[in-house]
Residue, then its C-alpha position, 0 to 999 in steps of 0.5 A: x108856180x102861180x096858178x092864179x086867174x088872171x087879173x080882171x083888166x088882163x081878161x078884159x084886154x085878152x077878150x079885147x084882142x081876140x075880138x079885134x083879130x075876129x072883127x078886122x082878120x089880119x091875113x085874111x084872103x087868098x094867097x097869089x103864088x102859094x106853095x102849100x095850101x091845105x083845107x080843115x075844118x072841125x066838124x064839131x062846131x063848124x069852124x073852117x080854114x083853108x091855110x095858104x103858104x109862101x114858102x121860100x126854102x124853109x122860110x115861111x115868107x108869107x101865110x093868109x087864110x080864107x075861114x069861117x067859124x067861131x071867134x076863137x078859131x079865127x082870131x087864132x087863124x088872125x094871130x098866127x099868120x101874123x107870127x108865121x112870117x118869115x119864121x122857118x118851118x121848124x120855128x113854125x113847128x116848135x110854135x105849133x107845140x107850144x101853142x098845143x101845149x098851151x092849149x092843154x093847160x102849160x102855164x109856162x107855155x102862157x107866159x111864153x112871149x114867143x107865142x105873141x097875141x096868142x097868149x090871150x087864147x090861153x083862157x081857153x084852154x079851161x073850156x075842151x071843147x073850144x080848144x080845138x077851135x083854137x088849134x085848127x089853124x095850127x093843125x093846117x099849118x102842121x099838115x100844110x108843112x108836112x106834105 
């Protein structure tokens, strides 16, 4: 198993992407006609989210965000929206695992391209405190699905 630092381009490009999803937030604003809202935040560093759902049967048909907070959990906030769209709720969920698992430290999880431009989080995963950052949009959508 390679347990190796990325190469010095690829955190470049990583820090790079989540800069990006920071700066220009894809899915950010309210959600006309959503069927399941719900408000976090990390009172630890201060990071908020209120996660907006369209939820069509079991398909997730569009997500947005209303946030603030630091780059990480922002740019999380950014790329899973992005990923949420027309997935279903237990494809959002398995999401969900793999990105917590991730989170703590799976490389398999790092490489696993079904979690998109979310792998550039996966860095953070060396840093505990930051790594709740990185899942409290997760966390929303976890409770937005199950109430």
């Amino acid at each position: 198993m390679d347990t190796s630092p990325p190469e010095p381009q690829l955190t470049t490009l990583y820090q790079e992407l989540i800069l990006d999803h920071y700066r220009r937030p894809r899915n950010k604003g309210t959600l006309e006609q959503a069927t399941h809202t719900v408000s976090l935040n990390n009172p630890l560093c201060g990071d908020e989210i209120d996660l907006q759902l369209r939820v069509d049967g079991d398909v997730i048909k569009d997500a947005r965000f209303i946030g603030r907070g630091c780059s990480i959990s922002q740019a999380a906030a950014s790329m899973m929206t992005q990923l949420l769209k027309d997935k279903s709720i237990p494809q959002a969920l398995a999401l969900a695992d793999r990105m917590s698992a991730m989170m703590h430290g799976d490389l398999s999880a790092a490489r696993d391209k079904s979690l998109g431009d979310l792998r550039a989080l996966a860095g953070v995963s060396k840093f505990p405190v930051r790594i709740k950052c990185a899942l409290l949009p997760w966390n929303a959508l976890t409770d937005a699905v199950k109430t």
